[in-house]
C-alpha positions in Angstrom: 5.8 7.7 12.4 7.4 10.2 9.2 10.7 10.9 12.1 10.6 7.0 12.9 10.5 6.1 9.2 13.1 8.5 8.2 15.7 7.6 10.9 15.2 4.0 11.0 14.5 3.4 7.6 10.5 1.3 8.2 7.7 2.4 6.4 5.3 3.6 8.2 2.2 1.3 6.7 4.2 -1.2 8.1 5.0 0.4 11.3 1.1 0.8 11.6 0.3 -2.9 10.7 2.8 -3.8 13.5 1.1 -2.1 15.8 -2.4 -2.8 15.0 -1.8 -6.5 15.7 0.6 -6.0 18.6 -2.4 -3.8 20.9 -5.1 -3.0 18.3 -3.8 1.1 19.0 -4.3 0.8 22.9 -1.9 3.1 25.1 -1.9 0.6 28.1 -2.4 -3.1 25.9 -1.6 -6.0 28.3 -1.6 -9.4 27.7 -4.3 -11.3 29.6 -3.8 -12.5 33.0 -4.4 -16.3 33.8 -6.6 -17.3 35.9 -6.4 -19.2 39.2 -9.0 -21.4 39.5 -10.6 -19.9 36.9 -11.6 -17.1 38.0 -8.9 -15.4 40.0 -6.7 -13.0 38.1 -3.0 -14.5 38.1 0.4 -13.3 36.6 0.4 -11.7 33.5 2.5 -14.1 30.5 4.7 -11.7 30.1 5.7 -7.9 30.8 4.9 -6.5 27.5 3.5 -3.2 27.5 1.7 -0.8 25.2 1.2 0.3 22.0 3.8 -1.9 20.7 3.4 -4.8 23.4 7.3 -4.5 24.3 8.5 -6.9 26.7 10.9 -5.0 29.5 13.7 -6.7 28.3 14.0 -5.3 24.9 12.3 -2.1 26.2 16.0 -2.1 27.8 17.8 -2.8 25.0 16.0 -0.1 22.5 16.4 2.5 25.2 20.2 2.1 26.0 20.7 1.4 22.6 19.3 4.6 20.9 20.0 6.9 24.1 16.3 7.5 24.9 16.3 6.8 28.3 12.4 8.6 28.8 10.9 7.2 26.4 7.3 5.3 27.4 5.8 2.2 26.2 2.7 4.0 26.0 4.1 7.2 23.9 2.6 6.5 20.6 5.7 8.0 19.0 8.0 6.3 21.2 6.3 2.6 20.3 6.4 3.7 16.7 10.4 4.7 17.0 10.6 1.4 18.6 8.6 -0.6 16.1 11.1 0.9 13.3 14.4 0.5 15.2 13.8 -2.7 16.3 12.8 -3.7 12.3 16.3 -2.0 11.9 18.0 -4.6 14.2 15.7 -7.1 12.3 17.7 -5.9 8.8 20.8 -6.0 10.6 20.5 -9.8 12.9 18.4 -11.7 10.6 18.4 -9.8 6.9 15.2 -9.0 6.5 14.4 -6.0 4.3 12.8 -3.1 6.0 10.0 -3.5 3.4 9.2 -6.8 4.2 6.2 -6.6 6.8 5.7 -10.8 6.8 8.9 -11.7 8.0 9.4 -8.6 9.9 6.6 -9.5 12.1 7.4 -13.1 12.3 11.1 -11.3 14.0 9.5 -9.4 16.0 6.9 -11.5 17.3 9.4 -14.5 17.8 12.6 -12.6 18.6 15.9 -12.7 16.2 16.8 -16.1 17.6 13.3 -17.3 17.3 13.3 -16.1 13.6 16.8 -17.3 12.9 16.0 -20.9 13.9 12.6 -21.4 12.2 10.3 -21.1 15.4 7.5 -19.7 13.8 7.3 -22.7 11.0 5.8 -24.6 13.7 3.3 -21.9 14.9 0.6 -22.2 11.5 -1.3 -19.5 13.6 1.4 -17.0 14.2 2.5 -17.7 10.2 -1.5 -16.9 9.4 -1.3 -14.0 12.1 1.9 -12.9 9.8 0.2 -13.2 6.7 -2.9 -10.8 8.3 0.0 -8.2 9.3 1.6 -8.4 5.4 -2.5 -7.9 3.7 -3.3 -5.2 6.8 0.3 -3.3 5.6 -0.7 -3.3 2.1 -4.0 -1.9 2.9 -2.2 1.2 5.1 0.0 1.6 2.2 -2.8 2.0 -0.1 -4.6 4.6 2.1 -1.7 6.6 2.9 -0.9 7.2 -0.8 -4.2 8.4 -1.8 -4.5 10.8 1.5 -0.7 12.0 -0.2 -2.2 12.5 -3.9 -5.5 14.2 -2.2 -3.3 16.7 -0.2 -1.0 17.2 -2.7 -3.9 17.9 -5.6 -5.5 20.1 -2.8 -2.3 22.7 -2.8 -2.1 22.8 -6.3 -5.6 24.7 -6.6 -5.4 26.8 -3.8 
């Protein structure tokens, strides 16, 4: 997440908050099947995959587009490279600061053309789902920079 963060330019609370929503830190997240009849498992709603619930499409994109042509949807450090360059195209497409872990979800839940034409105002769950990804953010911020002070006090007494 550091390497992610450094090259793309995300921090990596927000990186984290992304993926906690996205497959709650599962390897193999996939969305739930429906159900024939009820009970008989069906197609899936969409491809998305892994640790960063990436739909094939865009798993495409990001890997032509960066060059990484083995990277894996289930690679915790490939999901979290992907996470921050896709917040990069976010910055570039729709504006939105790096820093900015609301609206940076709302892109990358709903797409840049999603964002870009409001989708997500009609969606009061996905906007509450955003909020919960801006509070859970702030939280991994918070923890981080203690951990930081604690390691960094610890090397200055030993």
């Amino acid at each position: 997440m550091k390497k992610a963060e450094k090259h793309w330019g995300m921090p990596i609370n927000i990186q984290l908050a992304i993926m906690k929503q996205e497959s709650g830190f599962v390897a193999n997240a996939k969305p739930p099947r429906n159900k024939i009849l009820g009970v008989i498992p069906g197609k899936r709603k969409s491809s998305a995959y892994g640790y960063a619930q990436v739909k094939n499409a865009t798993w495409d994109w990001y890997k032509k587009d960066t060059g990484r042509s083995g990277a894996d949807r289930n690679d915790f450090g490939d999901a979290a490279d992907f996470i921050s360059w896709y917040g990069k195209q976010s910055r570039k497409i729709s504006g939105i600061s790096l820093w900015d872990p609301y609206n940076q979800y709302l892109a990358y839940h709903e797409g840049h053309g999603g964002f870009n034409r409001g989708t997500y105002k009609r969606k009061k769950w996905l906007v509450n789902v955003a909020a919960q990804v801006d509070q859970n953010a702030r939280n991994y911020g918070e923890q981080i920079n203690k951990c930081e002070r604690r390691f960094k006090r610890r090397f200055l007494f030993f």
